[in-house]
C-alpha positions as CSV (number, residue, x, y, z in Angstrom):
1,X,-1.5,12.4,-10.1
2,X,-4.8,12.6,-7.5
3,X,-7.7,13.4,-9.6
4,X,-9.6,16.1,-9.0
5,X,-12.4,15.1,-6.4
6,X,-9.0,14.2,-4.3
7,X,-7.3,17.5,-5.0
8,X,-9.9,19.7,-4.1
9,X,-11.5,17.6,-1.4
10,X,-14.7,16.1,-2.7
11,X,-13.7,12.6,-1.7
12,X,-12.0,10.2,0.3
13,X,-8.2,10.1,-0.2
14,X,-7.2,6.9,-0.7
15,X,-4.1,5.5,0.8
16,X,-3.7,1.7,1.1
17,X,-6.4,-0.4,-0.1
18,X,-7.9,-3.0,3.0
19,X,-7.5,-6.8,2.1
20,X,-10.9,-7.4,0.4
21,X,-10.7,-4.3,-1.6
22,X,-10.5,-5.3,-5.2
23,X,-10.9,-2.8,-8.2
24,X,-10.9,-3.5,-11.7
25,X,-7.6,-1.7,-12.3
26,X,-6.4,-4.0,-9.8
27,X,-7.4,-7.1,-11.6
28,X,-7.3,-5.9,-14.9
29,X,-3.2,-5.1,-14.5
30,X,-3.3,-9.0,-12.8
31,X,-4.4,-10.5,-16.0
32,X,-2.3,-8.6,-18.0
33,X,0.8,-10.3,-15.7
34,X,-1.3,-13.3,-16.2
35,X,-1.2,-12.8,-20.2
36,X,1.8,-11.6,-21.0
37,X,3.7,-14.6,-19.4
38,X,1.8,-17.4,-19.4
39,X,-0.6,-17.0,-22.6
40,X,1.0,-14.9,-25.0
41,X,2.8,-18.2,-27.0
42,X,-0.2,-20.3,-27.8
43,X,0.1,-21.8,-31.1
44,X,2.0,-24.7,-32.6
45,X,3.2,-24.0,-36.0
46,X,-0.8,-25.6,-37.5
47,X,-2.2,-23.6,-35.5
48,X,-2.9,-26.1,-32.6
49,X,-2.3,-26.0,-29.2
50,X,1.7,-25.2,-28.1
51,X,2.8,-28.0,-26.1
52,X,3.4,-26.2,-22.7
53,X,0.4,-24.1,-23.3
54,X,-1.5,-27.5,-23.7
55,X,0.2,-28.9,-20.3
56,X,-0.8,-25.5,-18.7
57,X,-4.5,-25.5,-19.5
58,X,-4.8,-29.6,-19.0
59,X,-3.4,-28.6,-15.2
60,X,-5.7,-25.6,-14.9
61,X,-9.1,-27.8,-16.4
62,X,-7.9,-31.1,-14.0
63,X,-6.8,-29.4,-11.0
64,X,-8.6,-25.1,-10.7
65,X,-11.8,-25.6,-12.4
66,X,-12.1,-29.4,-12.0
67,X,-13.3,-29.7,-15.3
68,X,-12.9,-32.5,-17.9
69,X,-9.8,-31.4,-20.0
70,X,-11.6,-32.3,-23.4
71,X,-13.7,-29.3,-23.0
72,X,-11.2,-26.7,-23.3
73,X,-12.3,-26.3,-26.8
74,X,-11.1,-27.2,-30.1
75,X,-8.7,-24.1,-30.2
76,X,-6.1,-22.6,-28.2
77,X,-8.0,-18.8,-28.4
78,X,-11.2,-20.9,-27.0
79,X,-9.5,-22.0,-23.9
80,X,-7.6,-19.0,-23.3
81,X,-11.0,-17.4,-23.5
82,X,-12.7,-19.7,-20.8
83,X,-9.4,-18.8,-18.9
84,X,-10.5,-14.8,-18.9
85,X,-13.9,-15.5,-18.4
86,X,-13.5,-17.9,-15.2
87,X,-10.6,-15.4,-13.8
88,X,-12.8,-12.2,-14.3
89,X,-15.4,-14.1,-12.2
90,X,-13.5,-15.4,-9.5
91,X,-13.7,-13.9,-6.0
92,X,-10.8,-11.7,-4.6
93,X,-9.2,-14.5,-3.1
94,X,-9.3,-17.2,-5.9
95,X,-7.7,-14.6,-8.0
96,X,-4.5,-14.7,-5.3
97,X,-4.9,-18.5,-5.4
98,X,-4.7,-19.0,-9.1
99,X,-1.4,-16.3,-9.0
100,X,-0.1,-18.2,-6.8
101,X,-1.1,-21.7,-8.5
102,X,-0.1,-20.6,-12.1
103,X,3.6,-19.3,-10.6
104,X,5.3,-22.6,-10.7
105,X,4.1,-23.2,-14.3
106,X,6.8,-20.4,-15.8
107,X,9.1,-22.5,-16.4
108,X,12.5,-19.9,-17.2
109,X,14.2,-18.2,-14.4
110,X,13.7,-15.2,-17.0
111,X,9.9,-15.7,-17.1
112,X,9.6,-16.1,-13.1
113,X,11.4,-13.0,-12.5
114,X,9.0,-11.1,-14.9
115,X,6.2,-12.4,-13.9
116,X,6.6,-11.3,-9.6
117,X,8.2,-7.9,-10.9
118,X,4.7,-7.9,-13.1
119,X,2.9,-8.7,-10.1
120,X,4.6,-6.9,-7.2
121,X,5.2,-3.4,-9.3
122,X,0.7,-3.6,-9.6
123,X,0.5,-4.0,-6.1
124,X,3.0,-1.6,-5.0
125,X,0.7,0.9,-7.8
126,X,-2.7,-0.2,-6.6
127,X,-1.6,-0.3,-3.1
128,X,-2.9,-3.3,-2.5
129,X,-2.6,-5.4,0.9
130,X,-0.2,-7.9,-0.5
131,X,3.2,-8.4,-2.1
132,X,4.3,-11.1,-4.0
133,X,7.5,-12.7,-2.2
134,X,8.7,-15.9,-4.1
135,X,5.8,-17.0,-5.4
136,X,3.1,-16.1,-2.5
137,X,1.4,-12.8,-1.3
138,X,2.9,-11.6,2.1
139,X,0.7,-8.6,3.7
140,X,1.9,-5.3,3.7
141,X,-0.5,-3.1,5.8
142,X,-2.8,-3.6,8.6
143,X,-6.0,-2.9,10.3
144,X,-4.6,-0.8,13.1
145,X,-2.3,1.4,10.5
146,X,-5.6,2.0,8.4
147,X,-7.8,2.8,11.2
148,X,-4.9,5.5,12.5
149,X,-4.7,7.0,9.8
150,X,-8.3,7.4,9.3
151,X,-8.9,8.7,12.5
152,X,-6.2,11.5,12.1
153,X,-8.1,12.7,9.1
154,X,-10.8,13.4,11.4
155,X,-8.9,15.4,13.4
156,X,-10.0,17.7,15.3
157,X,-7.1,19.8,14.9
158,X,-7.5,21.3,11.3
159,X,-3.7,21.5,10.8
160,X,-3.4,18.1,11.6
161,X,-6.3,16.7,9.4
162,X,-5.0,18.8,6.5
163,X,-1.2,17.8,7.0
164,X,-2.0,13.6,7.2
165,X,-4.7,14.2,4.2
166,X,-1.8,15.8,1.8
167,X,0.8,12.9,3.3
168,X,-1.6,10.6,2.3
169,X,-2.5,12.1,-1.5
170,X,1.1,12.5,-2.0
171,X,1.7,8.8,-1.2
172,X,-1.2,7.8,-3.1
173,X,0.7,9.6,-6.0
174,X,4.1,8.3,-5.4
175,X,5.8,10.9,-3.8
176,X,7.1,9.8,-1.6
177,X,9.6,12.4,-0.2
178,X,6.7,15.0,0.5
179,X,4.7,12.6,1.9
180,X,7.2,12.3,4.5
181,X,7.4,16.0,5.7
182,X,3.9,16.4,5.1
183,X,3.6,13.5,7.5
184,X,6.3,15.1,10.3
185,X,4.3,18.6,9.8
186,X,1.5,16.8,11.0
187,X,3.1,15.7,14.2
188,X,4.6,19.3,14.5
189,X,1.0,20.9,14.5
190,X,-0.2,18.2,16.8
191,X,2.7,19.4,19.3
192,X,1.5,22.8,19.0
193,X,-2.1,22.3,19.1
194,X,-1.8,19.9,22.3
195,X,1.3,21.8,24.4
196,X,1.5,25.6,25.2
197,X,4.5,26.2,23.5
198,X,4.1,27.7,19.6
199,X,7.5,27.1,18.5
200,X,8.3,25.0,15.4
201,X,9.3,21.2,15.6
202,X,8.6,18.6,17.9
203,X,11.5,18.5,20.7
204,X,10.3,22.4,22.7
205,X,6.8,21.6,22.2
206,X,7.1,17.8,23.3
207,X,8.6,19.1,26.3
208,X,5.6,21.7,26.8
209,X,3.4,18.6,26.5
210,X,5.8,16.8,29.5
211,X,5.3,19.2,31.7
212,X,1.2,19.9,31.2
213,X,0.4,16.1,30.8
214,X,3.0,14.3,32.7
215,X,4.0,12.1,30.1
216,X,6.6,9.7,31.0
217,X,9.8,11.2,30.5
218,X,11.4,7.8,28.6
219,X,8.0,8.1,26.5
220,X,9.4,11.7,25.3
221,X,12.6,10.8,24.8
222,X,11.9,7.8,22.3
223,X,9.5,10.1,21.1
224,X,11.9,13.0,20.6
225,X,14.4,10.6,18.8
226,X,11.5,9.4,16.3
227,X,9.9,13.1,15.8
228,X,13.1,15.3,15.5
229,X,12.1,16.0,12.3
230,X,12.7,19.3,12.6
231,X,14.0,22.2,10.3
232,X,17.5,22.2,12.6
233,X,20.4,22.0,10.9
234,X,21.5,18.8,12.4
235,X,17.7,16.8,12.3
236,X,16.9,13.9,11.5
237,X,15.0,15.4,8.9
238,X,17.6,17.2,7.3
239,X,19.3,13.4,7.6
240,X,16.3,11.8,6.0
241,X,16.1,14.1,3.4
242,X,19.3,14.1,2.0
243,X,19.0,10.2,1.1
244,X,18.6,9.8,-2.6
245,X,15.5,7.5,-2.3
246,X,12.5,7.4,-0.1
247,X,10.9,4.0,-0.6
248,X,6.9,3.5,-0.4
249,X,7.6,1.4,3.0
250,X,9.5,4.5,4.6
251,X,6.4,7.0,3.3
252,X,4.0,4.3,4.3
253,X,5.6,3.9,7.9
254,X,5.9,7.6,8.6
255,X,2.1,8.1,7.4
256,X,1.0,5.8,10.2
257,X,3.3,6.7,13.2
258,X,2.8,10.0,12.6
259,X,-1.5,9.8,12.3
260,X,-0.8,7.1,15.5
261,X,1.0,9.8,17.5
262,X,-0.9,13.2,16.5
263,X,-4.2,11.0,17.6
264,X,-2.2,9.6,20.4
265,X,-1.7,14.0,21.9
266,X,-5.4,14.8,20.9
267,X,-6.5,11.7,22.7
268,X,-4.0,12.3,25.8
269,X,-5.4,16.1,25.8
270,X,-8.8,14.7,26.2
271,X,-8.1,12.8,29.2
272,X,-6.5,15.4,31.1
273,X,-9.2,18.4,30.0
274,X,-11.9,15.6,30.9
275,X,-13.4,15.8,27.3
């Protein structure tokens, strides 16, 4: 759930976090991945080092902090200790190299898959930049996405503001589904706002918009297919809808086409009134 400052509007809703951005719930949940497969079995049956976790920290001494191996410490709990400390220091990036570093080492098929459904079901809750695809980060979102989206919050148009600033809570809370019409409604009060015509959907009042703007006519029909989101019978929202599962890359898709066009009518609007 949003907390409260999101809810009631005392703060910035977040929606996908920018490359550099790098809480502490972020990297706390990356250390847990980090822990749970890679550190958890330490021991020998003295007490000593286990054999892989010895082979693990002798690679992460030699080859990641470049360190002679012999000071890892008389005890297993000692180096897994320096281990915490180094990775709670590191900067944004060395914490995706050493993921990426220490992936190979999991030596099971059982522990690999963990470990990236570990990894990738953080990012996916953080919404973080990245996913982890077979053992490296891929990026998810970009720059032009963010700044759309950012820029439709600003909206002039209230309705519009108001619709992309619930699409983008709702998201940032999982759901998904509402996020999506939230998302469309935005589009839908952007038609209204920018064409004469007050009618509900997006195909009337696009065409309103064709005839006062002069917007190519291939433009409105690619944008007609895309927006019918309507509350017809036969829409593609009504289509949408009915699917059992709206994935975070269908929400996080419409969120952005739908800020990019709303801002794309204001900014059209502008042109044409000469302001």
């Amino acid at each position: 759930m949003s907390n409260f400052s999101e809810r009631f509007g005392y703060g910035a809703t977040p929606v996908d976090l920018g490359e550099a951005d790098f809480p502490d719930t972020l990297r706390n949940g990356l250390w847990d991945a980090i822990d749970d497969v890679f550190l958890s079995d330490i021991y020998d049956f003295s007490g000593g080092y286990d054999q892989e976790f010895s082979q693990l920290t002798f690679a992460i001494w030699h080859q990641v902090f470049r360190l002679p191996a012999d000071s890892r410490g008389r005890h297993p709990q000692d180096a897994k200790r320096t281990i915490r400390e180094k990775f709670y220091s590191f900067e944004f990036f060395e914490v995706y190299n050493f993921i990426e570093w220490i992936y190979p080492f999991a030596r099971k098929v059982e522990s690999k898959r963990r470990f990236r459904i570990l990894v990738d079901n953080l990012l996916k809750r953080e919404r973080a930049a990245f996913r982890f695809s077979n053992g490296i980060f891929v990026r998810v979102s970009d720059e032009e996405s963010i700044i759309s989206i950012t820029d439709a919050l600003e909206s002039k148009t209230r309705s519009v503001a108001e619709h992309i600033k619930t699409a983008a809570r709702l998201y940032r809370d999982a759901d998904y589904r509402n996020s999506v019409k939230e998302s469309i409604s935005a589009v839908e009060a952007a038609c209204r706002d920018v064409g004469s015509s007050r009618k509900d959907g997006v195909s009337k009042p696009l065409r309103s918009v064709l005839d006062e703007y002069d917007l190519h006519p291939v433009m409105v029909a690619g944008f007609e297919k895309l927006y019918a989101f309507t509350s017809d019978a036969e829409g593609v929202r009504h289509s949408l809808m009915d699917k059992q599962k709206i994935s975070q890359a269908d929400a996080r898709y419409m969120l952005s086409a739908c800020s990019a066009f709303s801002n794309y009518l204001s900014a059209k609007r502008a042109e044409v009134n000469g302001h």
